[in-house]
Each structure stands twice: as structure tokens, then as C-alpha cells.
N, C-alpha and C positions, 0 to 999 in steps of 0.2 A: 854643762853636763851632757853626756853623749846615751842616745837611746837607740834601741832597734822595736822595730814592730813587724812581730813573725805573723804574715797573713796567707793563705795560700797562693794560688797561682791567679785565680779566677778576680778573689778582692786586690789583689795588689793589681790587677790590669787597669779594674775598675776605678782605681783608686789615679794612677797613673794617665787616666785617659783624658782627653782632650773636654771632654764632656760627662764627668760624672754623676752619678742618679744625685737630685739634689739633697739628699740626707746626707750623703759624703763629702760634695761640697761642703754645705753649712758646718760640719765636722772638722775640715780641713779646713778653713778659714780660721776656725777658733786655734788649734792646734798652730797653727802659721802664727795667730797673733800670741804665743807663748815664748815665742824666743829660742824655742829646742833644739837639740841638734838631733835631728831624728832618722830613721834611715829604714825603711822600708823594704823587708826582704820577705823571699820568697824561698820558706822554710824548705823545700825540697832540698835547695842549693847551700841547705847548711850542710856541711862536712864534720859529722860528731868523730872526734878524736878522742884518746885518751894517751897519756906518756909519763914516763918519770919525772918531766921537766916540766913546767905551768909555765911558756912564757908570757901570759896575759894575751894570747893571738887565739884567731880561730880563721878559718876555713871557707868562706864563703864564692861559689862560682870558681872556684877555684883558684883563689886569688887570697891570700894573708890579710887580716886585718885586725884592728887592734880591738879588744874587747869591752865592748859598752858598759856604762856604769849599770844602767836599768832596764829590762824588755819588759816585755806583754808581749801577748796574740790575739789576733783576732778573727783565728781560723775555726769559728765555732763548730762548725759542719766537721769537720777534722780531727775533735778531739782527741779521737780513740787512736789516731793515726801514729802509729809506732816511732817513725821519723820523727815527728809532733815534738812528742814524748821526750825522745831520746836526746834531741836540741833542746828541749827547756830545763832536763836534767842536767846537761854539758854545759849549759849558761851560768845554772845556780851553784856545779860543786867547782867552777872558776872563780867563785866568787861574784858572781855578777845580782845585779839586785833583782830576780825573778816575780812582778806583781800577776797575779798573784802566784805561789809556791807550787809546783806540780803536788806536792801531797794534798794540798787543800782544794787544787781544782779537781782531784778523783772524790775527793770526801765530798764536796759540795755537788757533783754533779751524781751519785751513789743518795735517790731519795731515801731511801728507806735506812744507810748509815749514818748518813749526816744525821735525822732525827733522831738514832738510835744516842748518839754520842753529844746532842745537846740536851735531850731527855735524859742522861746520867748526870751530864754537869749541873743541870737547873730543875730539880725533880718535881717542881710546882709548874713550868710551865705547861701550857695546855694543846694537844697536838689530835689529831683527826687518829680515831682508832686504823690499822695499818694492818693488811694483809701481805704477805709476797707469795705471789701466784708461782704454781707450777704444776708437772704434767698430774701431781696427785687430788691438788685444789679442786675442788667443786663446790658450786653453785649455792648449796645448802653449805656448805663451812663457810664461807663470805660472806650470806645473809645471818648466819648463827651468830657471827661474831663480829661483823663491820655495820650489818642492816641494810636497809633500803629506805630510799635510795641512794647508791655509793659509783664511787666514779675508780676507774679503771686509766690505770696510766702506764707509759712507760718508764722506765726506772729512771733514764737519764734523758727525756722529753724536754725540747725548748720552744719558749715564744708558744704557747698551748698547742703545740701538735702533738700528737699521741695520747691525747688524755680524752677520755669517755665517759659520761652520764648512764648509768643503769638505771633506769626508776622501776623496775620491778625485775620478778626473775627469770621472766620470759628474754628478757630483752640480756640479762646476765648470763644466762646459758649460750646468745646466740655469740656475745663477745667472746665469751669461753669458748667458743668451738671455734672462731676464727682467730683467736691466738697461737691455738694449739695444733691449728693445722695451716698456718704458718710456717715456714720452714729456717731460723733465722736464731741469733745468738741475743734476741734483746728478754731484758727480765721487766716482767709486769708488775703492779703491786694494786691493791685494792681497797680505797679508803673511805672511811666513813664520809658522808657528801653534807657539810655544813652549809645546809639551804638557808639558813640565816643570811649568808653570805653570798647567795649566789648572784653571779653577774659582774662581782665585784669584788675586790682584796684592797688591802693596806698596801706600799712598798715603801720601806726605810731603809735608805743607803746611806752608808757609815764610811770613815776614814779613820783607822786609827784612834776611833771614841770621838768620833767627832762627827755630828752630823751634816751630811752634804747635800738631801733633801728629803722630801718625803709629800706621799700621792697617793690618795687614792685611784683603780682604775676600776675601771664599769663597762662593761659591754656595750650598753647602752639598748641592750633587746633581749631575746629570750635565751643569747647565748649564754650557758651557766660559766663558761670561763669571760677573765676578765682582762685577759691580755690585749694589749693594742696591737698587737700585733694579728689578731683575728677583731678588728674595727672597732677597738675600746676605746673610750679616753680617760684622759687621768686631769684632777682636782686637785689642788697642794692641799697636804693635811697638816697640823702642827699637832705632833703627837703630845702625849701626857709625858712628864718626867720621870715616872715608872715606866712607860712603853719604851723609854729612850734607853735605859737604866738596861731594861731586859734585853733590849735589843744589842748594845753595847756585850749584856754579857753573851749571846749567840756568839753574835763573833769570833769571844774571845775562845770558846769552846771548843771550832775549830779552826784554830790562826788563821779568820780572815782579817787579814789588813784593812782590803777594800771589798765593797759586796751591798749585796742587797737583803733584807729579812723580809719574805713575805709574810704575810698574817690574813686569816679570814675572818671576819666579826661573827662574833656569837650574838647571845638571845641582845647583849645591849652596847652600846659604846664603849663600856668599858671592860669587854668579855672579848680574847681575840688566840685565839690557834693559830699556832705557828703552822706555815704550810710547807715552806721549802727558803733555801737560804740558794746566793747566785753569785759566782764569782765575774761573771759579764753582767751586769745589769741593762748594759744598751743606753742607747742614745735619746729618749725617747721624750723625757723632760730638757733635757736639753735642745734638740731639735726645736721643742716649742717655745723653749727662752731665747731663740735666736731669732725666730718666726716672729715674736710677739715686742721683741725688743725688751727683755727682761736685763735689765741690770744687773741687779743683786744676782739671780740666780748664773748669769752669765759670769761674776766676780768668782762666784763658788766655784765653781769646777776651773775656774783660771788658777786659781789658788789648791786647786786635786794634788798638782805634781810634787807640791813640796811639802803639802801634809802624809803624802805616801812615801815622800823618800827624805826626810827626816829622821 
């Protein structure tokens, strides 16, 4: 089975080089022991076509080649990038198996849609009261209605950059005024701050209803986010078969295949808000099953490709 993996210019060097940072390595090793036939490009140098005729080819560096069964990208930083776009759209109306779909990676990375659209599907689940900030929002309509302390994010924020702690509304005005006098096309939102939870979330990654793991992560200090990627670390959790059940139906909510449901703990273990859903989840439990010499979990994701493309 023939794959492409659309990355920018900067990871695919990284990726290609003599000496890659060792998360990539460790990543490429696994991928190597999977048997794939994979092929690594540099989405610039896709050439998005359209014509009367689909001969199964496309465009790349200039040169004709034959169209892969399956892509992904992994040009996070890039999303929004029109070329991006416009190659993952040309991939999937070929026919090609696109993980995940361009409509779902806009819904998943759209915090405030996604929730809007699994809050219609699941009307019992439970989600952090939601503001979307703008130039008319003020300080006293956030506290009215979201409270204090509430955290301030950006709409489509990754790995916890762009997200902010208000604990009072001194400190909410001073956000609000360096939003606003920013000068830039990003949308904020403004959410109730479940301190029950703080330091730390749930993460359930799914395949097609089927569990591929699941982590607590934790800061590990007084950072109120709980990403490791700002020095968290993650715990294997074994969720409830309701938590599995609900998580299962997110997904289905909006056509994620493959992804992640974040969740924040409420007052007790078995009370949890939904935070945000991800269509990259990263490498991050992985990394550690390779580091630690995990079997099983290292079994898991060797078995990702054919429960995705099944």
C-alpha cells in the first residue's frame, strides 16, 4: 500500500537529515519497522491540478506520479496555508484516502465549532461555559457569564500556546487590551476555568471505535495547563466503558477516524468536560513506549495503519 506524508519544507529536512532531533528518529524507526511504502514530500512542490480526465497521476517537483492510496501531514504550523489546503483537497476528490479529511481537520481545529457540533449531537455531555471574544466583548460580559477564574485562548491554539489563566479581572482587562490592540486575524474565546482540573486533563485517542490509548497529563507545578509539551507528563489511564462509549460517540460527531478527546475532571472521577477534540494528537505516549521499551503499546500503534485504513 502506497503512502505520502505532506510535511513542510523545514520537517521534511529535519526528517531527511543525517542526524534528526531524537523524537523523529525514535518515530522513523517505528514507521521503517512497518513495511510501508511511504514517501515524504514537500507540499509546496505539490502541483494542485484539476481536468475532465482523473488519470490517477499528480504533479509533484514537476515530475508525474502515480496517486497514493493514503496521505496525512504533518505540517502543523501550516494549517491555514492555502497550498496546504488546496493539496489535501486534490488528494481526497481523487479519490485518495485523506486521514484525517480536510472538513474535519477545520471542525477540529475551530474550538468553539467543534464544541458547538458535539454539544447538538450528545446534549448530556458536559463542556466549560464558552465565550467568543470580540472588539465588542468586555471584561464584565465574561465575568457575567463565564466567571472567574476563566482562561482565555486562542481559537485554533496548539501543544498549550496561546492559552491564558485570568484569576481576577484586573488581570482580564489587561488580556483584553492586549488582544485587541494586536493587530492580526486570530479569534479568541473565553472559558470557564475548571480548577478541579487544573495542571492536568484526560487524553483518549480513538481509531475507528477503537481504543489506541489513553493518559492522563499533569504539569507537574503550578502551570494550570497540562500539556507536555510546556514540561507535563502523562500516566496511562484505563477509562470507564461509559467514558469509552462517550468518547467513541465525539468522534463520531464530527467524522473523526483518528484523534484525540480531551477531557477536564470535575468535582470527582467520575465528572469530566469535554475540552477540545485533535485531529494530530503527537507522538508523545509513543515516544515513551519506545524510550521505556513498551510492547503492547508499541503493538498498538504498529497495528494504527490498518485499523485506519480498513
Amino acid at each position: 500500500m502506497k503512502g505520502i506524508i505532506l510535511a513542510n519544507k523545514v520537517y521534511k529536512k529535519l526528517i531527511e537529515s543525517e542526524n534528526p532531533p531524537k523524537d523523529i528518529q525514535l518515530a522513523l524507526n517505528l514507521v521503517n519497522s512497518l513495511n510501508l511504502d511511504l514517501d515524504i514530500l514537500d507540499y509546496e512542490k505539490v502541483t494542485v491540478t484539476l481536468d475532465n480526465e482523473d488519470d490517477g497521476k499528480f504533479y509533484y517537483d514537476g515530475e508525474l506520479r502515480d496517486l497514493p492510496d493514503f496521505a496525512i501531514s504533518i505540517a502543523l504550523s501550516q494549517r491555514d496555508d492555502y497550498n496546504l489546503q488546496a493539496a489535501k483537497r486534490m488528494f481526497e476528490t481523487k479519490g485518495c484516502r485523506y486521514i484525517n479529511s480536510v472538513q474535519t481537520t477545520q471542525i477540529a481545529k475551530d474550538k468553539l465549532y467543534s464544541l458547538q457540533l458535539i454539544k447538538e449531537a450528545i446534549p448530556e455531555i458536559k463542556v466549560p461555559k464558552t465565550m467568543l471574544i470580540n472588539q465588542y466583548t468586555t471584561p464584565e460580559m465574561i465575568v457575567d457569564y463565564v466567571g472567574l477564574p476563566c482562561v482565555v485562548k486562542i481559537m485554533d491554539g496548539l501543544q498549550g500556546r496561546g492559552v491564558t489563566l485570568a484569576k481576577d479581572k484586573k488581570e482580564l482587562e489587561t488580556i483584553l487590551t492586549m488582544l485587541f490592540a494586536a493587530e492580526n486575524n486570530n479569534q479568541y474565546i473565553a472559558q470557564e476555568a475548571i480548577m478541579t482540573s487544573k495542571g492536568r486533563d484526560l487524553r483518549i485517542t480513538t481509531a475507528n471505535k477503537e481504543l489506541i490509548y489513553s493518559f492522563v497529563r499533569s504539569s507537574g507545578g503550578d502551570d494550570f495547563r497540562s500539556n507536555t509539551h510546556v514540561n507535563g507528563t502523562i500516566e496511562d489511564y484505563e477509562p470507564s466503558d461509559e467514558l469509552l462509549d462517550l468518547s467513541f460517540r465525539v468522534a463520531e460527531a464530527i467524522n473523526l477516524p483518528y484523534g484525540s478527546i480531551d477531557y477536564l475532571f470535575g468535582e470527582d472521577d467520575e465528572e469530566f468536560y469535554l475540552c477540545e477534540v485533535n485531529t494530530f494528537p503527537g507522538f508523545s505516549r509513543l515516544l515513551q513506549a519506545i524510550e521505556e521499551n513498551d510492547e503492547e503499546t508499541i503493538r498498538i500503534f504498529k497495528e494504527l495503519p490498518q485499523k485506519l485504513l480498513k
